[in-house]
N, C-alpha and C positions, 0 to 999 in steps of 0.2 A: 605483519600478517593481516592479510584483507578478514572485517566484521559485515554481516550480513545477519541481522537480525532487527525485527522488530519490539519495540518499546510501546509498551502499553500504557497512557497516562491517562485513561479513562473509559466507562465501558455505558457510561447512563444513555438513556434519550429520552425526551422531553425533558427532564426536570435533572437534578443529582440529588442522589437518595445517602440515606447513612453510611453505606457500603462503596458509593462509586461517584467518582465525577463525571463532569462533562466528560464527552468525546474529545479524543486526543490521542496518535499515533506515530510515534518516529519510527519511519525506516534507516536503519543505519546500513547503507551501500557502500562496500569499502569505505572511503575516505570521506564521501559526503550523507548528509542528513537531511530528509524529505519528508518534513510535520505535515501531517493531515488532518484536514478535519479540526481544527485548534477550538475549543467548547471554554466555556468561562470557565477561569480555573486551570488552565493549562498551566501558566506561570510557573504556580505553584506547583502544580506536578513534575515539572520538569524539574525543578530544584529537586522534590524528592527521590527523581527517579536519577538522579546523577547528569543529567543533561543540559548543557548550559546553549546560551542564544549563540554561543560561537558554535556549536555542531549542527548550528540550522544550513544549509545552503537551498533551497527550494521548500515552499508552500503550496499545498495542493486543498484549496475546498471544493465539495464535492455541489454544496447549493447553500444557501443564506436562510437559513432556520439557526436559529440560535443555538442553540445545542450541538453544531460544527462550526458557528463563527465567532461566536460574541468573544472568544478569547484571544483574536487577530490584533486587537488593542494592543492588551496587555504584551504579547510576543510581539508585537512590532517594536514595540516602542522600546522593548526589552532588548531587542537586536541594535537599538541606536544608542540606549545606553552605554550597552556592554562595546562599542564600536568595532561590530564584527568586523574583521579587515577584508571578507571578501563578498562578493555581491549573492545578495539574495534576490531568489525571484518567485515570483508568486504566479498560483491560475487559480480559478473563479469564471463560472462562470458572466459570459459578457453580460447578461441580462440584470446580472448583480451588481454593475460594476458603480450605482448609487452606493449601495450598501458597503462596500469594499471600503469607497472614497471616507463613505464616514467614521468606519471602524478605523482607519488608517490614520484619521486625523480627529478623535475622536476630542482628545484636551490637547492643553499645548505642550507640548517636548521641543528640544531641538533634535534634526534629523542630520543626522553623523553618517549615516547610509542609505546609500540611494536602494530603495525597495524596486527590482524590474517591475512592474506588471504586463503580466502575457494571459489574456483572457481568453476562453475557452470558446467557440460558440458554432461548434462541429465535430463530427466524429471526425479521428485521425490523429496523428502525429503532433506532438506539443512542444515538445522538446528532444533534442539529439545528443547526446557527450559520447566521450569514446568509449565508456564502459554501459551503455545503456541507451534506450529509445523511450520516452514516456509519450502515453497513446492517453486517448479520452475515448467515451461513447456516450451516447443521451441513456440516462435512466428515465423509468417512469415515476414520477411522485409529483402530488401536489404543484408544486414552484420548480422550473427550470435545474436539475440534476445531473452532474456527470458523473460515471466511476472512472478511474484511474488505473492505468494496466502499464508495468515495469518489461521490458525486456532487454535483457543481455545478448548481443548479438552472436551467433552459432561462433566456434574457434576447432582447430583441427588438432588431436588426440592420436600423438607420434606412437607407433605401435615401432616395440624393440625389437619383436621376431622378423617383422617384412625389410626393417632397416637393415639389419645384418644379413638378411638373405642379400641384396643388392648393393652389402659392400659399403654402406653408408657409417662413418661413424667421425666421432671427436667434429671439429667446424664445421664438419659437412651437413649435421644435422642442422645445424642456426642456416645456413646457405640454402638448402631447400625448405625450410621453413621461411626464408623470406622472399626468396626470389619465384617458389612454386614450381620447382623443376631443376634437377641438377645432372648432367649430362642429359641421356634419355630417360631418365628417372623423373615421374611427376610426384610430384606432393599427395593427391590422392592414389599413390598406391602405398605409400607407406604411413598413411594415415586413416585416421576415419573421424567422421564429424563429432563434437563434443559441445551438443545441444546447449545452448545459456538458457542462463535461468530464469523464471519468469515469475512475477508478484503482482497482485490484485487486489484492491483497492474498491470494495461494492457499500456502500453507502444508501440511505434511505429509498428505496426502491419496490414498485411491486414485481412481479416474474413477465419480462421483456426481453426482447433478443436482446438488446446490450448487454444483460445481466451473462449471458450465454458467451459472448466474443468476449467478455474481460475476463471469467472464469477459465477457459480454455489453455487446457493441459498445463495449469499455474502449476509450482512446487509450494506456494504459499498466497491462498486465498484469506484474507478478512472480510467478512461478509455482513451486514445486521443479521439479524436474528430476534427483531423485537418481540415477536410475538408466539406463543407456544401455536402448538397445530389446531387446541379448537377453541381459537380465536382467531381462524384464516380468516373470518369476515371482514372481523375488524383492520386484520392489518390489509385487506385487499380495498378497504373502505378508505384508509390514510395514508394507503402510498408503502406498504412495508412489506416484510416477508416473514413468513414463521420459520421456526428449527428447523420443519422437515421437506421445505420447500428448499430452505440456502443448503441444505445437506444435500439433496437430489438435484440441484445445480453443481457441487461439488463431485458428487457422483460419475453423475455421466458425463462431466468434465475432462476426468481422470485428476483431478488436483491430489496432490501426496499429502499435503497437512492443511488441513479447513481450521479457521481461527472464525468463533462464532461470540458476537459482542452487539454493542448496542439491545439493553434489554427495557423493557417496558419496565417502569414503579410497579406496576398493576400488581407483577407479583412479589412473594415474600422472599423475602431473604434472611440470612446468605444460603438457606434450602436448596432453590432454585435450579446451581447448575445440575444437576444431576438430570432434572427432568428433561432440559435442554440435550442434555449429552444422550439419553434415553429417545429421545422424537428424533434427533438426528442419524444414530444407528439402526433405528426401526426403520429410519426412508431408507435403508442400504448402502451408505458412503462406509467405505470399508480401510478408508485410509488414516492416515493422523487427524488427530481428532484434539481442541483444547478450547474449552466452554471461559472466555477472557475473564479476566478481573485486574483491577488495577495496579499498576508496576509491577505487570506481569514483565518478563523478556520470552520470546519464542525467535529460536535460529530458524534463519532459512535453510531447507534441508541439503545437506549436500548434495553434488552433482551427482544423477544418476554414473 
């Protein structure tokens, strides 16, 4: 049975507080595993959270502040230990690509696997598999920023009533499912499109069209949320977003479940989510809704 859910291993930014660590995010895509964002401390979160350096297969950082890279170390070096058997690859921005170099080889290890590196350094297409397309876009903040957007590519959704009306049944079905036609019979009449699924990846940012084309009609958004709504100065001052700013990006997105994370120290805890969860229902996102905290799991929703 294919798993599609994301792994929370940490929810801080700038610093880790009593309650949260660094930033840290597995997506678990059927068969393979896509860490984001790895924040010092990952390591260790992953051991808590049950995730070992063999369910890595790709690394996605979004920009080189510390609070999404400094724990590239620790996980790399963790992947040569454990001698994952199959390749990993990584993106990072190109502009970073000092910073990568040195996290990557920060002490001495020996290296049991070869690390791809695939640097980021434009909007588009980054990577291709058969179950999926991963896209980038420039955010806006401070230092050089990408977010990261998942798509499943569309598959066709055999409907039983139009196949028996045309006689179709038992091998016939797999025959026009693969060939696209079987006598005068086409595939789209006895089928209809069965949209994939799509995941968003929006990281330290202020409200920029990127933020808008990796949002866009997601089943499962992760967004910051560093800063409550009257404190928009601040966060429009250091590159970030408030609750009711990433909520009204999720809004008029149409996103089905909004995962709002990356929180400023500034406020108290463990208080906090509530008022989070309150500024983001007052901007109007009417959908799922879950205020992140550490070794959380949130499934991707099912297909419409």
């Amino acid at each position: 049975m294919s798993v599609r859910e994301l792994v929370v291993l940490g929810t801080a930014s700038q610093v880790p507080t009593r309650h949260r660590n660094h930033n840290g995010y597995l997506l678990r895509w059927d068969g393979e595993g896509i860490l984001f964002d790895p924040g010092e401390g990952t390591q260790r979160q992953m051991l808590r959270a049950g995730v070992a350096a063999h369910d890595l297969n790709r690394i996605c950082v979004t920009h080189f502040h510390g609070d999404h890279s400094l724990g590239l170390a620790g996980v790399i070096q963790r992947i040569n230990l454990d001698k994952v058997p199959h390749p990993v690859t990584a993106h990072y921005p190109r502009s970073g690509q000092h910073f990568f170099e040195r996290l990557r080889h920060a002490t001495a290890y020996r290296e049991t696997v070869g690390i791809t590196e695939v640097p980021v350094d434009a909007d588009g297409e980054v990577a291709a598999t058969r179950s999926y397309t991963l896209q980038a876009r420039r955010l806006s903040h401070p230092v050089e920023s990408y977010g990261y957007r998942l798509v499943e590519p569309d598959s066709r959704r055999m409907l039983p009533g139009l196949l028996a009306a045309h006689g179709i049944k038992g091998p016939d079905v797999g025959r026009i499912q693969r060939a696209g036609v079987l006598g005068d019979v086409t595939l789209e009449e006895v089928s209809e499109v069965r949209r994939g699924q799509r995941f968003a990846f929006v990281m330290d940012t202020r409200l920029c069209e990127g933020v808008h084309a990796l949002a866009a009609d997601c089943d499962l958004l992760v967004i910051e949320s560093t800063f409550l709504d009257e404190d928009a100065r601040l966060a429009e001052e250091h590159g970030h977003l408030t609750a009711g700013q990433a909520a009204a990006v999720a809004r008029d997105a149409g996103v089905r479940h909004l995962v709002l994370t990356h929180f400023s120290q500034r406020y108290p805890e463990p208080a906090n989510p509530e008022e989070f969860e309150r500024q983001a229902r007052a901007a109007g996102y009417e959908g799922e809704l879950t205020v992140a905290h550490d070794l959380l799991r949130v499934p991707v929703p099912k297909r419409r």
